[in-house]
C-alpha positions in Angstrom: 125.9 170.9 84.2 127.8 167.9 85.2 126.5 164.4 86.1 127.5 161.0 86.7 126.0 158.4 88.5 126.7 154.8 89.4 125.3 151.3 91.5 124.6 153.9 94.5 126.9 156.2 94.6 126.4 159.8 92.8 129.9 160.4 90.8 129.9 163.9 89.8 126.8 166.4 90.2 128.0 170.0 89.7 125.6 172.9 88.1 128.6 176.2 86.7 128.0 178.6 89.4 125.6 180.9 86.6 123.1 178.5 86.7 123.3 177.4 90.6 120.0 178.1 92.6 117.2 177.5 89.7 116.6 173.8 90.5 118.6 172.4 88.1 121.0 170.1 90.6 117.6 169.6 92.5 116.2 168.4 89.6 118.9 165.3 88.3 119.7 164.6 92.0 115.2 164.1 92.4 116.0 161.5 89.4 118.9 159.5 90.9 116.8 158.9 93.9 113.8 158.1 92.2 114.3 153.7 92.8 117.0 154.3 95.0 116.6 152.6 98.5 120.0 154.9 99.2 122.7 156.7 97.4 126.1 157.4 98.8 128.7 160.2 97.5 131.8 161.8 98.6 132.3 165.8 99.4 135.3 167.7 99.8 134.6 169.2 103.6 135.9 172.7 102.3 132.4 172.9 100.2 130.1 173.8 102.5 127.7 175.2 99.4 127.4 171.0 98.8 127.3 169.9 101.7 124.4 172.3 102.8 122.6 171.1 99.3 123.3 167.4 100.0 121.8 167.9 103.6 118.7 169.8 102.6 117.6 166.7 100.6 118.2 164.1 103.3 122.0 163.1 103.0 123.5 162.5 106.2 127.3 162.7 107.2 128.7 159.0 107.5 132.4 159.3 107.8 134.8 162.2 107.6 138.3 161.7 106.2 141.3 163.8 106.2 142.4 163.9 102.4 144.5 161.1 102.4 142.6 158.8 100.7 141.8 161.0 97.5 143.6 162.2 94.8 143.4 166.4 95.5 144.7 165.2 99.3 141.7 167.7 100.9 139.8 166.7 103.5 136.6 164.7 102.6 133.5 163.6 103.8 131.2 160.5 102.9 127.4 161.0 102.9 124.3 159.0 102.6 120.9 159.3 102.0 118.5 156.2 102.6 115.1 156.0 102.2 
């Protein structure tokens, strides 16, 4: 498992694919919220396994982008979850 989280934005949450579905992303995501009035992160729009996640715990989409704005030039998406 990979985390990383910053001033409202969640960085990097990814759980290896073995592990995925036991509550472990759940879990560190439940923690990054916990004295958050909001959080904001980016998802590429090809990761629908995310982006499901992300909106089962309240993230909504904000803005979708075409790709050329990040580094992998894929189409992305911005999310937020307020309180």
């Amino acid at each position: 498992m990979r985390l990383s989280f910053r001033d409202g934005w969640v960085e990097h949450l990814y759980v290896e694919p073995a592990a995925q579905g036991r509550g472990l992303g759940y879990a560190q995501l439940n923690q990054m919220m916990m004295g958050q009035s909001h959080l904001k992160l980016w998802v590429f729009q090809q990761n629908t396994p995310a982006i499901g996640f992300y909106s089962r715990r309240g993230f909504h989409l904000v803005e979708p982008r075409d790709g050329s704005g990040n580094e992998e030039r894929e189409p992305d998406a911005l999310y937020e979850w307020r309180r």
